[in-house]
N, CA, C and O atoms as a DFTB+ gen file, in Angstrom:
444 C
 N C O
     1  1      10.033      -5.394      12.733
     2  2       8.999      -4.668      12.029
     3  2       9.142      -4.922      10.532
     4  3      10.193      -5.294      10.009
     5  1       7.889      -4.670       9.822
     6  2       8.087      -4.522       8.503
     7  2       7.299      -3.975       7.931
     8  3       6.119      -4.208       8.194
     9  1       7.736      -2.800       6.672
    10  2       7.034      -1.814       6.297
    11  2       7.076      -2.605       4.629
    12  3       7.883      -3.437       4.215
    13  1       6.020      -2.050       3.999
    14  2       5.128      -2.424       2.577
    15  2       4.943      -1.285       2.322
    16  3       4.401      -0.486       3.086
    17  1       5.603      -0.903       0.585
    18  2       4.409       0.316       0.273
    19  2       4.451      -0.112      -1.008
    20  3       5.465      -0.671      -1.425
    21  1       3.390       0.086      -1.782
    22  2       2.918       0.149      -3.290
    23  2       2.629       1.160      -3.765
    24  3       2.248       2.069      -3.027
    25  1       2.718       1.352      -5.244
    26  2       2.695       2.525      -5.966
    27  2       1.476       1.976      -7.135
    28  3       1.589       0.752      -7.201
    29  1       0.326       2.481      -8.097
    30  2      -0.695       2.279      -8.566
    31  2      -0.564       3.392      -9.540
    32  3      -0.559       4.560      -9.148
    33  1      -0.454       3.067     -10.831
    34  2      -1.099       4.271     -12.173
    35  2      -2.679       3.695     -12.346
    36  3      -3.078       2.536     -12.461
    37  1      -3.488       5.103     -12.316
    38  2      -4.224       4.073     -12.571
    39  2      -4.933       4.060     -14.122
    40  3      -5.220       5.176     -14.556
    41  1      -5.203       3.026     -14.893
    42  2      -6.120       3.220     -15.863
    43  2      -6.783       4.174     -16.376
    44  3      -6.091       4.579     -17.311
    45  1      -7.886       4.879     -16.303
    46  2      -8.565       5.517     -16.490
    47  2      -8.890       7.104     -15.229
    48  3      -9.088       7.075     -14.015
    49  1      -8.835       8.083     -16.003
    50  2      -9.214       9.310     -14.952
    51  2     -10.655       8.881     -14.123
    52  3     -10.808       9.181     -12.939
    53  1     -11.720       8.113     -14.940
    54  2     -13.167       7.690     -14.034
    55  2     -12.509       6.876     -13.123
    56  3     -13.133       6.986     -12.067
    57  1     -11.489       6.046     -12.968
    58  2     -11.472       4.973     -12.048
    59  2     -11.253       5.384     -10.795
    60  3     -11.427       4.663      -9.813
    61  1     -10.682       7.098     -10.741
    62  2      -9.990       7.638      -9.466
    63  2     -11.487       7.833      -8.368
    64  3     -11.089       8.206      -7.264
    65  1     -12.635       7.720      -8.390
    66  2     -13.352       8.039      -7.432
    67  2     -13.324       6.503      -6.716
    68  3     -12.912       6.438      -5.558
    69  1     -13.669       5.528      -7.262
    70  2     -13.735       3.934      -7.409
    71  2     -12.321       3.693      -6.399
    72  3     -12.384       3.129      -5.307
    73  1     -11.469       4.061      -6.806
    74  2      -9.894       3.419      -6.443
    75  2     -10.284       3.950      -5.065
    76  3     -10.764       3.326      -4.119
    77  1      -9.800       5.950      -5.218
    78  2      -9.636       6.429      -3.668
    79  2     -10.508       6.182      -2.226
    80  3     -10.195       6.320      -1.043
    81  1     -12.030       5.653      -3.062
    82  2     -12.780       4.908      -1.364
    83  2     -12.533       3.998      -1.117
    84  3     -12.588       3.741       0.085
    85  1     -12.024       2.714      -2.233
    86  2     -11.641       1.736      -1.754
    87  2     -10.231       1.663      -1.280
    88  3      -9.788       0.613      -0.814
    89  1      -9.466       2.812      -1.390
    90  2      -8.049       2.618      -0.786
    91  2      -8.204       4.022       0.695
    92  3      -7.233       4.264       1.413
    93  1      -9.222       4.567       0.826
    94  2      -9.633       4.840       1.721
    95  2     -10.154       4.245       3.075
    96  3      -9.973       4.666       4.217
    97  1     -10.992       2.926       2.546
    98  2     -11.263       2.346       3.139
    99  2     -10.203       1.091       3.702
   100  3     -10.452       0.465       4.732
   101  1      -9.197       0.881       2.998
   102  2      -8.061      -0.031       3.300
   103  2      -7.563       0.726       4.619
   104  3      -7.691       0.159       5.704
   105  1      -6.930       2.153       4.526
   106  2      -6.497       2.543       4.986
   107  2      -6.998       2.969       6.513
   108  3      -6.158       3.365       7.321
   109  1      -8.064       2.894       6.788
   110  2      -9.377       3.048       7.673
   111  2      -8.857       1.987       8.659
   112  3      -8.588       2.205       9.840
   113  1      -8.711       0.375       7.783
   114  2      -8.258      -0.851       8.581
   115  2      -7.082      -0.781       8.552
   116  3      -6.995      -1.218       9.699
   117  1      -6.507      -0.693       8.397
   118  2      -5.024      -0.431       8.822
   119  2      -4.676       0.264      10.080
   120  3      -4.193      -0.224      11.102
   121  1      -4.995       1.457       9.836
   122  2      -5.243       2.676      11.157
   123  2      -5.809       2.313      12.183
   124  3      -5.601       2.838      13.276
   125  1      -6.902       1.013      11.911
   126  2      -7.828       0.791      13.710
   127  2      -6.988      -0.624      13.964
   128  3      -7.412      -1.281      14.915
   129  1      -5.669      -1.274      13.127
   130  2      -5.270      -2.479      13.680
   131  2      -3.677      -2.090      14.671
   132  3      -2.773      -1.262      14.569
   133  1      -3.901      -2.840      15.292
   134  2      -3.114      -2.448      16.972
   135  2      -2.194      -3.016      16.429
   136  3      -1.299      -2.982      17.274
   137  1      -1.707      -3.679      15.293
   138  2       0.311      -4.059      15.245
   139  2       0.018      -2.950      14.039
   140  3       0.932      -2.603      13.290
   141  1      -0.685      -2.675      13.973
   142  2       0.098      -1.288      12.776
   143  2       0.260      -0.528      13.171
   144  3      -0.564      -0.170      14.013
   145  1       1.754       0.581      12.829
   146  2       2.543       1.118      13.322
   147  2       2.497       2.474      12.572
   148  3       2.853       3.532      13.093
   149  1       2.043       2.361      11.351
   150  2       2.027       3.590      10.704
   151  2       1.402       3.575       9.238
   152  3       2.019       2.873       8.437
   153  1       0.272       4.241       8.761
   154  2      -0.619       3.570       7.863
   155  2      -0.663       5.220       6.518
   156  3      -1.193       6.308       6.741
   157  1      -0.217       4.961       5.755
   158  2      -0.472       6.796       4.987
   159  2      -0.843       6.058       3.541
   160  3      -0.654       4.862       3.318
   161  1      -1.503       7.177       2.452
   162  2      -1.404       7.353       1.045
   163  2      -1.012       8.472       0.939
   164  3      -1.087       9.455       1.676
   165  1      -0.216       8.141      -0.833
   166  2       0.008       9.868      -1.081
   167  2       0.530       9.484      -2.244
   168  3       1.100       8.469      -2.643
   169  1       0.038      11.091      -2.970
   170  2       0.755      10.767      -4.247
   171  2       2.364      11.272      -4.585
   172  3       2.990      12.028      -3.843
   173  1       2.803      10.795      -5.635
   174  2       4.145      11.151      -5.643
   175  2       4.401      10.541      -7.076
   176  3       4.089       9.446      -7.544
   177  1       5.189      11.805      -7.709
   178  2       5.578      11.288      -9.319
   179  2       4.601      11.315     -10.306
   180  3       4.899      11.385     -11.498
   181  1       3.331      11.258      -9.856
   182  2       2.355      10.286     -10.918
   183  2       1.644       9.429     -10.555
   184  3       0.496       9.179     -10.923
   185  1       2.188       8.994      -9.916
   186  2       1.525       7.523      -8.923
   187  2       0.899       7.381      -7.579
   188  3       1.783       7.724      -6.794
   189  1       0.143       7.148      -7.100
   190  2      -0.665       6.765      -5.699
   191  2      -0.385       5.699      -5.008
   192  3      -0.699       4.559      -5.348
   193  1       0.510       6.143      -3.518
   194  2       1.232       4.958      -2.806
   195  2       0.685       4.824      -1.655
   196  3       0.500       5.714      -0.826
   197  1       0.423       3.757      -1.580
   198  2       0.078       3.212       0.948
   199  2       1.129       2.556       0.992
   200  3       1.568       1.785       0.138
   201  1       1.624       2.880       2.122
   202  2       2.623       2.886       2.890
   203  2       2.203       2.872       4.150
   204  3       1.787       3.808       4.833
   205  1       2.376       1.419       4.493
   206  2       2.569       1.160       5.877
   207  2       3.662       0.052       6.940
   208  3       4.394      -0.822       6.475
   209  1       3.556       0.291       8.006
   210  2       4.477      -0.357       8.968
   211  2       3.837      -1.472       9.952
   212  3       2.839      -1.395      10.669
   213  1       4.578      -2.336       9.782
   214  2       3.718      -3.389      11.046
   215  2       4.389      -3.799      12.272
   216  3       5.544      -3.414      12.455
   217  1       3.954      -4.346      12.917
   218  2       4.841      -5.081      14.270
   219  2       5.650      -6.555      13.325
   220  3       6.851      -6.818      13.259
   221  1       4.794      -7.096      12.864
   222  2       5.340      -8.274      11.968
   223  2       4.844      -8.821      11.097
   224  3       3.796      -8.359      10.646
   225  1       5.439     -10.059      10.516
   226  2       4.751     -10.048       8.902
   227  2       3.518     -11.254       9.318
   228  3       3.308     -11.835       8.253
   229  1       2.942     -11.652      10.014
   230  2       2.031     -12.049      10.226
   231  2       0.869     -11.077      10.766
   232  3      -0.156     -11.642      11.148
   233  1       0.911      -9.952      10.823
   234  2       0.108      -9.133      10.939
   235  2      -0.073      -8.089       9.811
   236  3      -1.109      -7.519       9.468
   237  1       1.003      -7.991       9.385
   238  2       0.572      -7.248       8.016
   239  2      -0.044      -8.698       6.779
   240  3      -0.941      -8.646       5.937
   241  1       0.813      -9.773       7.127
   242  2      -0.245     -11.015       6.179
   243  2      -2.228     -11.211       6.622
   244  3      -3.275     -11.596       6.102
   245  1      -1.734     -10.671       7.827
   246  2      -3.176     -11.175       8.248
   247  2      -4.726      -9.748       7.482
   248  3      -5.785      -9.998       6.906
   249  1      -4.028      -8.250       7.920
   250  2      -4.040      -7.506       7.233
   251  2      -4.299      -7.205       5.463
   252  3      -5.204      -6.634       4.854
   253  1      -3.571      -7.601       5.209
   254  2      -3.525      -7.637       3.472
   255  2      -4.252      -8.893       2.893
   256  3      -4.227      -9.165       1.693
   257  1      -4.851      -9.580       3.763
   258  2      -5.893     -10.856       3.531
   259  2      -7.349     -10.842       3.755
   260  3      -8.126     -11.686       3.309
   261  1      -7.741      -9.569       4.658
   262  2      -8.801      -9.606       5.074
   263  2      -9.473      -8.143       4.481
   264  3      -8.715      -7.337       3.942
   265  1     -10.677      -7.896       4.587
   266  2     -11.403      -6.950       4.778
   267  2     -11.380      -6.014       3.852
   268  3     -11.691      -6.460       2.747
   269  1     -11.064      -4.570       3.876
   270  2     -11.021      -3.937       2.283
   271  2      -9.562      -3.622       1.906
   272  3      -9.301      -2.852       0.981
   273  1      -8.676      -4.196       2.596
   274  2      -7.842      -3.988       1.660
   275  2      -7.653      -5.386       0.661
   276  3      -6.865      -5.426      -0.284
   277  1      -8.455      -6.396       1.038
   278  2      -8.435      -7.684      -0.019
   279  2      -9.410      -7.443      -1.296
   280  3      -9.209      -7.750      -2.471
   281  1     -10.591      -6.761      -0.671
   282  2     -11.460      -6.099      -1.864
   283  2     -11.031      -5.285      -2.795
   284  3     -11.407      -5.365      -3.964
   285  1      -9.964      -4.177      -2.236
   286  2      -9.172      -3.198      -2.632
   287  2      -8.046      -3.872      -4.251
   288  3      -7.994      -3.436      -5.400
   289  1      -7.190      -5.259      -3.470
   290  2      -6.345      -6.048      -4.366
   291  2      -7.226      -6.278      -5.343
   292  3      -7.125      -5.878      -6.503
   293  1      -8.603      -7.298      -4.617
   294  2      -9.312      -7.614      -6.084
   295  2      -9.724      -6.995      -7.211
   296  3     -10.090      -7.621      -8.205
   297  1      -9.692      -5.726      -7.134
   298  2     -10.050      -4.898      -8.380
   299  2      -8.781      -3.922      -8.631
   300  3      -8.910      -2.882      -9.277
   301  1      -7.860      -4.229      -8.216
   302  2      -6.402      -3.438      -9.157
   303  2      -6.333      -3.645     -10.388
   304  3      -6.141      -2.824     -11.284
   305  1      -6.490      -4.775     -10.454
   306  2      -5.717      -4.774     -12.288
   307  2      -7.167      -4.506     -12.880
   308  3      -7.116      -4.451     -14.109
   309  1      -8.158      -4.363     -12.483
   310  2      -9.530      -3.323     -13.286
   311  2      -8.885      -2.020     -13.372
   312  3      -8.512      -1.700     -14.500
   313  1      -8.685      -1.244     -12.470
   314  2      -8.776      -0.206     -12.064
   315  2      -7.055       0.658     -12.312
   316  3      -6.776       1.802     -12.669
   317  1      -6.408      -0.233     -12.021
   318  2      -4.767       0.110     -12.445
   319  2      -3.876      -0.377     -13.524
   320  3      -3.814      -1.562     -13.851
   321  1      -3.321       0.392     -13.961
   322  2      -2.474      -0.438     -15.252
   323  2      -0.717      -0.254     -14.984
   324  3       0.005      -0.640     -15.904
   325  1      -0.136       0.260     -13.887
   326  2       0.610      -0.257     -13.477
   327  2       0.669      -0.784     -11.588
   328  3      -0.198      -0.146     -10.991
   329  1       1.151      -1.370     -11.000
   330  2       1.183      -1.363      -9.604
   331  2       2.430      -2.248      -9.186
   332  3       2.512      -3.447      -9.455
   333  1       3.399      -1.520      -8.493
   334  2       4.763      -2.210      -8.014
   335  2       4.524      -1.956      -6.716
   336  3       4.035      -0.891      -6.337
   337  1       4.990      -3.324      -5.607
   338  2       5.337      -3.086      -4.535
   339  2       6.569      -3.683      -3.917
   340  3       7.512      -4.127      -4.572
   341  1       6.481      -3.658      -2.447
   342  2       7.996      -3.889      -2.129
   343  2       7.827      -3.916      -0.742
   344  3       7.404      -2.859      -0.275
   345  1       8.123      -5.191       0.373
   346  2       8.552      -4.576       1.492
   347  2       9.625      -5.079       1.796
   348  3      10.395      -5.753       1.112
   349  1       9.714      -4.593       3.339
   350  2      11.252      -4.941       3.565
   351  2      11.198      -5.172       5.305
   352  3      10.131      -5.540       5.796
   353  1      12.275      -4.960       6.098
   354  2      12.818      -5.421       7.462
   355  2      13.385      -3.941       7.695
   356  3      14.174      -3.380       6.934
   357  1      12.791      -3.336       9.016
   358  2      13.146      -2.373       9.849
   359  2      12.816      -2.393      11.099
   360  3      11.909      -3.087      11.559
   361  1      13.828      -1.313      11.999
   362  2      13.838      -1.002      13.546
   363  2      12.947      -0.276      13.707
   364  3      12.038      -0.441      14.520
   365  1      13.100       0.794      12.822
   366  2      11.991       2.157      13.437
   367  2      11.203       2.024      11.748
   368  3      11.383       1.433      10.683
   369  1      10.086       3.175      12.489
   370  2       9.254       3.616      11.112
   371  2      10.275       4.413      10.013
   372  3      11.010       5.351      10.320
   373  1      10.170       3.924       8.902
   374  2      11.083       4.959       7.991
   375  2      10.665       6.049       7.630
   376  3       9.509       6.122       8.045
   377  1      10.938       6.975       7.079
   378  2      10.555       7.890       6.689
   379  2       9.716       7.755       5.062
   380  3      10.083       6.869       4.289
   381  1       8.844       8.501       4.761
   382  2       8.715       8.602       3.426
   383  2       9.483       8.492       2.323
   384  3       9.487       7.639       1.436
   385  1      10.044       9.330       2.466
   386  2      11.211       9.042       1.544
   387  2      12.178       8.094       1.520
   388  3      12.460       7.613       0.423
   389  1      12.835       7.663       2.635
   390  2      13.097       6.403       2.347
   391  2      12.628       5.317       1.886
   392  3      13.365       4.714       1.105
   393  1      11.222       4.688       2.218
   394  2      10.182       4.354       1.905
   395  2      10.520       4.034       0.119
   396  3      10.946       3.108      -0.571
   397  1       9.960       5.627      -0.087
   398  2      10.458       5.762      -1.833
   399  2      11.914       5.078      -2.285
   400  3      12.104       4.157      -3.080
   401  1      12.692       5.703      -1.651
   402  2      14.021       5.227      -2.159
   403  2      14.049       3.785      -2.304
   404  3      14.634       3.321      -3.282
   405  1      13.457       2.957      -1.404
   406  2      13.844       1.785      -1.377
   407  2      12.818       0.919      -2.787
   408  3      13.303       0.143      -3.611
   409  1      11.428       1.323      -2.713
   410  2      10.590       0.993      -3.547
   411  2      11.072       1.012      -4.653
   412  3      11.070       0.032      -5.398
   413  1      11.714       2.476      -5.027
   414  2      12.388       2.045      -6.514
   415  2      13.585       1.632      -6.787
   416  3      14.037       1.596      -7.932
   417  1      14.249       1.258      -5.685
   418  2      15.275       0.076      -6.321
   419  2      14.890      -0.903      -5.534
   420  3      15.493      -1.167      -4.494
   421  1      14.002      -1.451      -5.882
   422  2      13.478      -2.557      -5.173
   423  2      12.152      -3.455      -5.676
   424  3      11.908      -4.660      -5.741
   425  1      11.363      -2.118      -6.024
   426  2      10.243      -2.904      -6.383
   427  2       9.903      -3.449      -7.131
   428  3      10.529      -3.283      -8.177
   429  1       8.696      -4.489      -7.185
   430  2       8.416      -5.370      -8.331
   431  2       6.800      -5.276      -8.569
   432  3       5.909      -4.855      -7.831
   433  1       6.766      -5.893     -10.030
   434  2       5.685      -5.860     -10.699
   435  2       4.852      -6.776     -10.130
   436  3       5.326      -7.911     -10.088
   437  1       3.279      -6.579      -9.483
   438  2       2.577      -7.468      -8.879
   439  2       1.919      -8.397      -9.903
   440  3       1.665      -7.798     -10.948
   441  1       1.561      -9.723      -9.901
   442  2       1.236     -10.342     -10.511
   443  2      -0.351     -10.511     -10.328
   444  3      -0.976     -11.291     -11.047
C-alpha cells in the first residue's frame, strides 16, 4: 500500500470557495476508485490536508493524473502559496496522525 497526504496555505481568504470544490471534487474520485483504501481532508495547524491510501502506486499514479484531482494540481500555485507533500510505504491504513507525523518530517516543497 501507499498513503500520500499534502498540506496547502492558501493565498488568499477568496480562494477558499474555488480551492474547497475543487478539492471536493478530487476527493469525490478518490472515494468512487476501488484501489483506494481511504480518501479524507481536514484541516490542521493552519493548513488544509487530503490524505489518502492506495492498493499501489500505480493506482494512486493513475489517480493523481486524471480527472479533478489533475484540475485540482493545475491551479495550486494560483490558489496556494504554500503546499508540501509526502508519501510513503504501509501495511495497514495509518492513522491521521501518523499521517501528520510523518508529513512533517518528511515532507517536501512541490514544485
Amino acid at each position: 500500500m501507499l498513503a500520500a497526504i499534502g498540506g496547502v496555505s492558501l493565498k488568499h481568504w477568496y480562494n477558499a470557495p474555488e480551492f474547497f470544490w475543487r478539492a471536493g471534487r478530487a476527493l469525490q474520485q478518490a472515494r468512487g476508485d476501488a484501489l483506494c483504501l481511504h480518501a479524507s481532508v481536514f484541516p490542521h495547524n493552519g493548513l488544509y490536508f487530503s490524505y489518502s491510501v492506495w492498493q499501489d502506486i500505480e493506482a494512486m499514479l493513475t489517480f493523481s493524473q486524471s480527472g479533478p484531482h489533475r484540475r485540482v494540481l493545475q491551479v495550486t500555485t494560483r490558489l496556494a502559496s504554500t503546499y508540501r507533500f509526502c508519501h510513503f510505504s504501509c501495511i495497514a491504513v495509518p492513522s491521521q496522525e501518523q499521517a501528520l507525523r510523518i508529513w512533517s518530517e518528511r515532507g517536501l516543497a512541490a514544485k
